[in-house]
N, C-alpha and C positions, 0 to 999 in steps of 0.2 A: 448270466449274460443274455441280452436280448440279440436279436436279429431280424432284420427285415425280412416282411414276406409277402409276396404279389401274389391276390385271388382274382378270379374272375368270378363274376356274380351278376345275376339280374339286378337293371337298374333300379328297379321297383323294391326289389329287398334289400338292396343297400337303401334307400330312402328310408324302408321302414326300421330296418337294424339303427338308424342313425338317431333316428329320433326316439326309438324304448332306451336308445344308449344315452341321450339329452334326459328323458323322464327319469329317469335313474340315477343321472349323476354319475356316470359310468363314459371310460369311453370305449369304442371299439374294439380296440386291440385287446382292453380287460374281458371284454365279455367272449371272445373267440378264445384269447389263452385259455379261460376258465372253462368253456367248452372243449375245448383240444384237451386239458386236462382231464377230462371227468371224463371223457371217452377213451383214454388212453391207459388209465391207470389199473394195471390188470394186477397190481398186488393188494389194490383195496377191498380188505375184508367186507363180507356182505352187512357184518353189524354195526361199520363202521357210520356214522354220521353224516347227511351231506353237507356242505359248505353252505347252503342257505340253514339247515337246520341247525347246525351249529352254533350258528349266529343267532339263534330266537332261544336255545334251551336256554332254562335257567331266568327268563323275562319275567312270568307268569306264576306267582305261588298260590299254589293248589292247600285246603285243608290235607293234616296227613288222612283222616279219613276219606279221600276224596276217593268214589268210587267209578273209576272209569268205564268200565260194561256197562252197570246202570245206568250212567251219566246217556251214554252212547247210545244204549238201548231205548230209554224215552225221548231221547232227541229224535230216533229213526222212526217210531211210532206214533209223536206227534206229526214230524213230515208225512208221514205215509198213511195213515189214520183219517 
């Protein structure tokens, strides 16, 4: 069940909340529930998944030998090198 809810908020962040909410495809009131949700949710286990990453696992197939440290390690050393 939904229900209405009145905020007060600076005019400037409501313009900008409005329009990441337009670039998204999203409206408002999803992007606050989903926030109100994820700050309230005190029985979400720590290894549980977020809702953005939820949404990407599984996109991307990796060889099985895919070596992650490595991988990760030469990426940090060519940035930092």
């Amino acid at each position: 069940m939904t229900t209405k809810l009145t905020l007060t908020v600076e005019k400037t962040i409501i313009e900008k909340a409005k329009s990441y909410a337009k670039r998204t495809g999203r409206s408002l009131s999803d992007i606050i529930e989903k926030y109100l949700e994820s700050i309230t949710n005190d029985e979400k286990d720590d290894n549980e998944l977020s809702p953005k990453l939820r949404k990407i696992v599984g996109v991307v197939k990796l060889p099985k030998n895919f070596d992650e440290e490595k991988e990760l390690r030469t990426y940090l050393e060519k940035k930092h090198l």
